[in-house]
C-alpha positions in Angstrom: -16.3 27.6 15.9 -18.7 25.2 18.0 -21.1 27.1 18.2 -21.0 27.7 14.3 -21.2 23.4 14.3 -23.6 23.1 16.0 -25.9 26.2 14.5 -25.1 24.0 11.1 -26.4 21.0 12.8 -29.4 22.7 13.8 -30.1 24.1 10.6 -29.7 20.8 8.5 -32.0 19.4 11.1 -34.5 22.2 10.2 -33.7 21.6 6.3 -34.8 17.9 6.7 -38.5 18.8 7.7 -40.3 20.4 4.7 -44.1 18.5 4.8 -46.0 20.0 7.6 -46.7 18.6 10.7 -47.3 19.4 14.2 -48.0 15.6 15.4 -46.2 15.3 18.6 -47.9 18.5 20.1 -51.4 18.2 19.1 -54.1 17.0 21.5 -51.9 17.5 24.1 -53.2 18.7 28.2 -52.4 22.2 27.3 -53.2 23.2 30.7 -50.7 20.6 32.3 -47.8 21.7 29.7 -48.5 25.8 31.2 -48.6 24.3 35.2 -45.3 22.5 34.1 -43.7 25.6 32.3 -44.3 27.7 35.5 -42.8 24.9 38.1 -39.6 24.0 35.5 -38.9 26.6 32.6 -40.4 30.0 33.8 -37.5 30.7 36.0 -34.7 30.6 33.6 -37.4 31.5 30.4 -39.8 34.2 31.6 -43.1 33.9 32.9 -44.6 35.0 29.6 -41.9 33.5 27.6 -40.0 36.6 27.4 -36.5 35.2 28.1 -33.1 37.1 29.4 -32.3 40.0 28.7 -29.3 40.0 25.9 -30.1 36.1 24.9 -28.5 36.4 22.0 -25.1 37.4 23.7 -22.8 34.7 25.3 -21.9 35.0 29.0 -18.5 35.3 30.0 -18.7 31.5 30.4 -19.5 31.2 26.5 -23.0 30.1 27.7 -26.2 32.1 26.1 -29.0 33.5 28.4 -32.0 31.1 28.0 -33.8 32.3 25.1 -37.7 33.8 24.1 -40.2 30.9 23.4 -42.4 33.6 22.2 -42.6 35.1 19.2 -39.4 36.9 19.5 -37.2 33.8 19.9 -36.1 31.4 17.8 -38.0 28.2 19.3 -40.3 27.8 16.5 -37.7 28.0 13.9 -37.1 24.4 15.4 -39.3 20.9 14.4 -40.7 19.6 17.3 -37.9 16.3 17.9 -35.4 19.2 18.2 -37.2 21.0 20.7 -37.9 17.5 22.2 -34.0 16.6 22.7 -32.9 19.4 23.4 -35.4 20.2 26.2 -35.2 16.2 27.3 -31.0 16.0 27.3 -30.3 19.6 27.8 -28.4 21.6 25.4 -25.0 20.0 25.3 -26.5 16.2 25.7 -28.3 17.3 22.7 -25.1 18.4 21.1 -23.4 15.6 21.9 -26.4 13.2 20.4 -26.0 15.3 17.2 -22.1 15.0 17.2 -21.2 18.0 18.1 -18.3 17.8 21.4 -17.2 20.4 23.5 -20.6 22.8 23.4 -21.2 24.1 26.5 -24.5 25.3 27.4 -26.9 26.7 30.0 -29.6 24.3 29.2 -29.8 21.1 31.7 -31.6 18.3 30.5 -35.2 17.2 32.0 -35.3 14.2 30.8 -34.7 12.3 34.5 -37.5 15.3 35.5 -40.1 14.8 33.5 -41.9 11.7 31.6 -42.2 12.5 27.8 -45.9 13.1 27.7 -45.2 16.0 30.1 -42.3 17.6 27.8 -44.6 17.3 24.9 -47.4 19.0 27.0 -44.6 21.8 27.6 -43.8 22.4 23.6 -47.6 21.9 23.0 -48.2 24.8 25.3 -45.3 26.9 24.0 -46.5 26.5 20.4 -50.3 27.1 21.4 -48.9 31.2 22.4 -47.8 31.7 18.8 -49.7 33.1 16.3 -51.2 30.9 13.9 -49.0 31.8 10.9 -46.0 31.2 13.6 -47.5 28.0 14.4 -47.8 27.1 10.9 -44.4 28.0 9.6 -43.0 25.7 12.4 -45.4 22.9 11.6 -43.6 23.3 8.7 -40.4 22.1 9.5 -41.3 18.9 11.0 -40.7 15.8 8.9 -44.0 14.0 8.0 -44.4 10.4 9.5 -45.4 7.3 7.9 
């Protein structure tokens, strides 16, 4: 039932964003976001992104194996201030900012680890292995600014 929540939460987060924009990640260090993914996400998400094996089946713990950021995954179904919280509080902080108690997840936060530029640098360089009809459909789902 929490994780239905918090899937709703997500997707009305998603629904909000209809103008396209990819803002926050362009003219980013893309070269800096890929060291950065290799010292603090590679472990957990793959050296090419791939993910665990089974990521879309919970642990015995009710925790999911840390997902695909490529193509196969659902990170670009995601606007980028998503992705940002939920990389920068960690996947229950980011529940819990979204009101969503008692989700337990896998995902620490990096927030204390990493200054924002260098998060942004991260997403930049996930989103710069898409395809550019993946990069555009989650462009898409970002809210425009003023």
């Amino acid at each position: 039932m929490k994780l239905i929540r918090f899937c709703c939460a997500i997707a009305a987060l998603i629904a909000a964003g209809i103008a396209q924009a990819g803002h926050e990640l362009e003219n980013r260090d893309l070269a800096l976001g890929e060291r950065l993914y290799a010292e603090q996400c590679a472990a957990c998400h793959g050296t090419n992104l791939e993910g665990e094996p089974n990521w879309s089946q919970p642990n015995a713990d009710g925790t999911f194996p840390a997902p695909p950021h490529d193509e196969t995954g659902h990170t670009w179904h995601h606007d980028n201030g998503v992705l940002f919280t939920y990389t920068a509080l960690g996947g229950q902080g980011a529940a819990e900012q979204w009101g969503i108690t008692g989700f337990v997840s896998g995902m620490p936060g990096f927030g204390e680890t990493l200054e924002d530029d260098e998060i942004w640098a991260i997403l930049a360089y996930i989103r710069s292995t898409w395809s550019e009809d993946i990069q555009a459909l989650q462009a898409s789902r970002n809210p425009p600014h003023d």
